[in-house]
C-alpha positions in Angstrom: -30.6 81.8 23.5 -27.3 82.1 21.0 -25.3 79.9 23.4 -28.7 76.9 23.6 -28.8 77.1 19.6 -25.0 76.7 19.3 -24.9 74.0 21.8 -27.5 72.2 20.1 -26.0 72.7 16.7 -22.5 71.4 17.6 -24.6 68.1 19.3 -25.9 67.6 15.8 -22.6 67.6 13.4 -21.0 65.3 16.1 -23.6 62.9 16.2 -23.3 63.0 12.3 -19.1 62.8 12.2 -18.9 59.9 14.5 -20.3 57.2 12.5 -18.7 58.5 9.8 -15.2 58.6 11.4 -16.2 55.2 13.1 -16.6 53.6 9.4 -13.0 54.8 8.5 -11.2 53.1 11.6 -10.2 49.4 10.6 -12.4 46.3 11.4 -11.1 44.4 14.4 -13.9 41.7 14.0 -12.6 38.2 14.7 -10.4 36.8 12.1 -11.0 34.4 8.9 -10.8 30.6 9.8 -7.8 29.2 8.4 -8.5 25.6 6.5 -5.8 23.3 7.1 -5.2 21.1 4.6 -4.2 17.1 5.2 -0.6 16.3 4.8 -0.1 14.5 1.8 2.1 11.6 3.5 -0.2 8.4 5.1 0.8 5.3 6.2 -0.7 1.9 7.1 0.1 -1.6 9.0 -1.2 -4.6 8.2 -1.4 -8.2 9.1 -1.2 -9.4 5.2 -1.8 -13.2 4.3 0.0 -14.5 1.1 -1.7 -17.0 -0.8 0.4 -17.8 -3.7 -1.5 -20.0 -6.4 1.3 -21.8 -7.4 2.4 -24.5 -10.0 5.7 -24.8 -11.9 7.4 -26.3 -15.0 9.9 -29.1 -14.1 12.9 -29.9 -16.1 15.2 -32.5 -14.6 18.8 -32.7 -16.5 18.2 -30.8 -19.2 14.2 -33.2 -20.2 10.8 -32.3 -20.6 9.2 -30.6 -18.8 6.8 -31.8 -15.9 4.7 -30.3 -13.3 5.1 -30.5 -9.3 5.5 -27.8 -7.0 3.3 -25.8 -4.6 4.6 -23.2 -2.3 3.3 -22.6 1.1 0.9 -19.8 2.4 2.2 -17.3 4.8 0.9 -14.5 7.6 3.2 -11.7 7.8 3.5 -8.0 8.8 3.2 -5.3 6.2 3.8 -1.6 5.9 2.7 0.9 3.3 3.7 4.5 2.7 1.3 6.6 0.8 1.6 10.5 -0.2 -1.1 12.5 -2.1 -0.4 14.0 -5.3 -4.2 15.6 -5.2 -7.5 14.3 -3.4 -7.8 11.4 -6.0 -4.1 10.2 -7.2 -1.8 8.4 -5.0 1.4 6.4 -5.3 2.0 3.6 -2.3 5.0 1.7 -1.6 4.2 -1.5 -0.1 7.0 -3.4 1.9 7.1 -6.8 3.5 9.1 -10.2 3.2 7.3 -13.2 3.3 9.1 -17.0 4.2 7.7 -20.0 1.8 8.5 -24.1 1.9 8.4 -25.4 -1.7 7.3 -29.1 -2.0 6.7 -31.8 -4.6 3.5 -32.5 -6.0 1.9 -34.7 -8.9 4.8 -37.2 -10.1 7.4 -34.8 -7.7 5.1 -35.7 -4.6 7.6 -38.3 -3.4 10.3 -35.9 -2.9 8.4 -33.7 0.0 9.8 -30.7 1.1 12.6 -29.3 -1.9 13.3 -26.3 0.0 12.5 -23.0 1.1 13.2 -19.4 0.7 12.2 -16.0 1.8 10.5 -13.0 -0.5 11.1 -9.6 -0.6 8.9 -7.7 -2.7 8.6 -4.2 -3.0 5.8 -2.8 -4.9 5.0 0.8 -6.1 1.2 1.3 -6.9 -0.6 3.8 -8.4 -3.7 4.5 -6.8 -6.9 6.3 -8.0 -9.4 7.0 -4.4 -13.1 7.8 -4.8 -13.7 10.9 -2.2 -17.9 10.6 -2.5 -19.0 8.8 0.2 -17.5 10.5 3.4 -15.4 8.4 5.6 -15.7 5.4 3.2 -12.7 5.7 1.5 -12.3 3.2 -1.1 -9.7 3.2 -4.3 -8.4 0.6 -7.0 -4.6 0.4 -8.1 -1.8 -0.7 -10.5 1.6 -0.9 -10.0 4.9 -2.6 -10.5 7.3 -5.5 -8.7 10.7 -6.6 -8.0 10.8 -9.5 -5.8 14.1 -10.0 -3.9 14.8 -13.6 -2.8 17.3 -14.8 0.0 18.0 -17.4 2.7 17.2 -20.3 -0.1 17.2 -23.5 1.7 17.3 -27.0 0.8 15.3 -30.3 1.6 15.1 -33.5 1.3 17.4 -35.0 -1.4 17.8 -31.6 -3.0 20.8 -29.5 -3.0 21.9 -26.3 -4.2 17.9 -24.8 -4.1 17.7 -21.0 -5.6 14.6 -19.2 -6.2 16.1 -16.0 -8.6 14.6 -12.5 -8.1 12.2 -11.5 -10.7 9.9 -8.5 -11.4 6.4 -8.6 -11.9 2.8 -6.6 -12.0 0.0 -6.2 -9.6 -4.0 -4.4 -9.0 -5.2 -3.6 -6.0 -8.9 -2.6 -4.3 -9.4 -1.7 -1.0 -10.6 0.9 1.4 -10.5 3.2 4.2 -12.7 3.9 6.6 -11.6 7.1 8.3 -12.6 7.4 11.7 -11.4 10.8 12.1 -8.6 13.2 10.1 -6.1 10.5 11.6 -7.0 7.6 12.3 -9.1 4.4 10.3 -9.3 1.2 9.2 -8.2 -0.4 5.8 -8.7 -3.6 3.9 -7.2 -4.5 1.0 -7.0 -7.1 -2.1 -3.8 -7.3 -4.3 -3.2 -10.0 -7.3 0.4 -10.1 -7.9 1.6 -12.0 -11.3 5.2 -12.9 -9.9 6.9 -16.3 -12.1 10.4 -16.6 -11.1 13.1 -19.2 -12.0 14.3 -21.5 -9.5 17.6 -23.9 -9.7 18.7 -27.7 -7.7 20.2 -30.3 -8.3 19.8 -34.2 -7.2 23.1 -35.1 -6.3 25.1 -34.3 -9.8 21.9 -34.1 -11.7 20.8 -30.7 -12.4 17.2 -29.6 -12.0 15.5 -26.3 -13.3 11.7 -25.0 -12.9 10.0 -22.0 -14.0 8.1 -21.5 -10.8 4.2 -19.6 -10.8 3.5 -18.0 -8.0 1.3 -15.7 -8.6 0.2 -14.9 -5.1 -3.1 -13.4 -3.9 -2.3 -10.7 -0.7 -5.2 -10.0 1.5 -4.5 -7.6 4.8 -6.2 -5.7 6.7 -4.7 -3.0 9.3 -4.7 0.7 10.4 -4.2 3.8 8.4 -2.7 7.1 9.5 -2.8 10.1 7.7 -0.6 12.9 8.7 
């Protein structure tokens, strides 16, 4: 009867110390999900079409000015490079070169082609992107240029034809649409104010201009974020 009671009594502090013990032992439930967090560092390509608004004010050997130039549109490739300083703020460098043909127009018109030249312009934007609307990613900008001419050309009875690097401003809108953490689709709408000087001469006559170009850029492309 002693050795049924004991029995039983040793049954009932085990079944008492187990869960206790049990609770001290540590947790081997699965492990925490770990968020990764997007790289700060995108990129985008673009087919980018320049559509300079252009005009110009003519001086020929040193007279008053008149008015008569127009450079030509242009379709060319452009790459951006993006990084993240938080969710919202972004800087983007946007790089490209873009070849225009200068002609006459108004009482210039008779002198068709003058020349032509090639653009360089890198620009550093400031972005600000809205993060509300889920894969709609859209975001206005500001930013700074310095355009980079080279391979001036001339035509016609021009010689000597120079288009002179300048600096200039821009804004930007556009948007991504993100198809997944990679991968989307952007447009995008920049006004550069770009006026640089040019230089030619008519045979010994010299000929200056204070060119406006002022071009709008309109792409559209892919976006990849790291």
């Amino acid at each position: 009867m002693k050795t049924s009671s004991r029995a039983a009594l040793a049954l009932l502090l085990g079944s008492v110390a187990l869960p206790a013990f049990a609770a001290d032992l540590p947790s081997r439930g699965p492990a925490p999900l770990l968020i990764q967090e997007s790289s700060p560092w995108m990129i985008r390509v673009r087919a980018l079409a320049v559509l300079p608004q252009s005009s110009a004010s003519v001086s020929i050997n040193g007279g008053p000015d008149i008015s008569g130039l127009k450079a030509s549109n242009a379709v060319v490739p452009e790459l951006d490079i993006s990084y993240f300083f938080s969710k919202n703020i972004a800087a983007e460098l946007v790089l490209g070169v873009t070849p225009h043909d200068v002609k006459g127009t108004g009482v210039l018109a008779p002198l068709g082609n003058i020349g032509s030249t090639w653009l360089l312009p890198p620009t550093l934007m400031l972005q600000y992107h809205f993060t509300d609307f889920g894969a709609f990613k859209p975001y206005v900008g500001a930013g700074v240029n310095y355009t980079f001419t080279f391979s001036n050309k001339e035509a016609g009875v021009m010689t000597a034809f120079k288009v002179k690097n300048a600096p200039g401003v821009a804004l930007q809108a556009g948007f991504d649409y993100m198809f997944d953490k990679h991968w989307g689709l952007n447009v995008d709408v920049k006004k550069l104010w770009l006026r640089p000087d040019a230089t030619a001469a008519v045979g010994l006559i010299p000929v200056t201009a204070k060119v406006k170009l002022d071009p709008w850029l309109v792409g559209a492309g892919v976006t990849y974020r790291f």
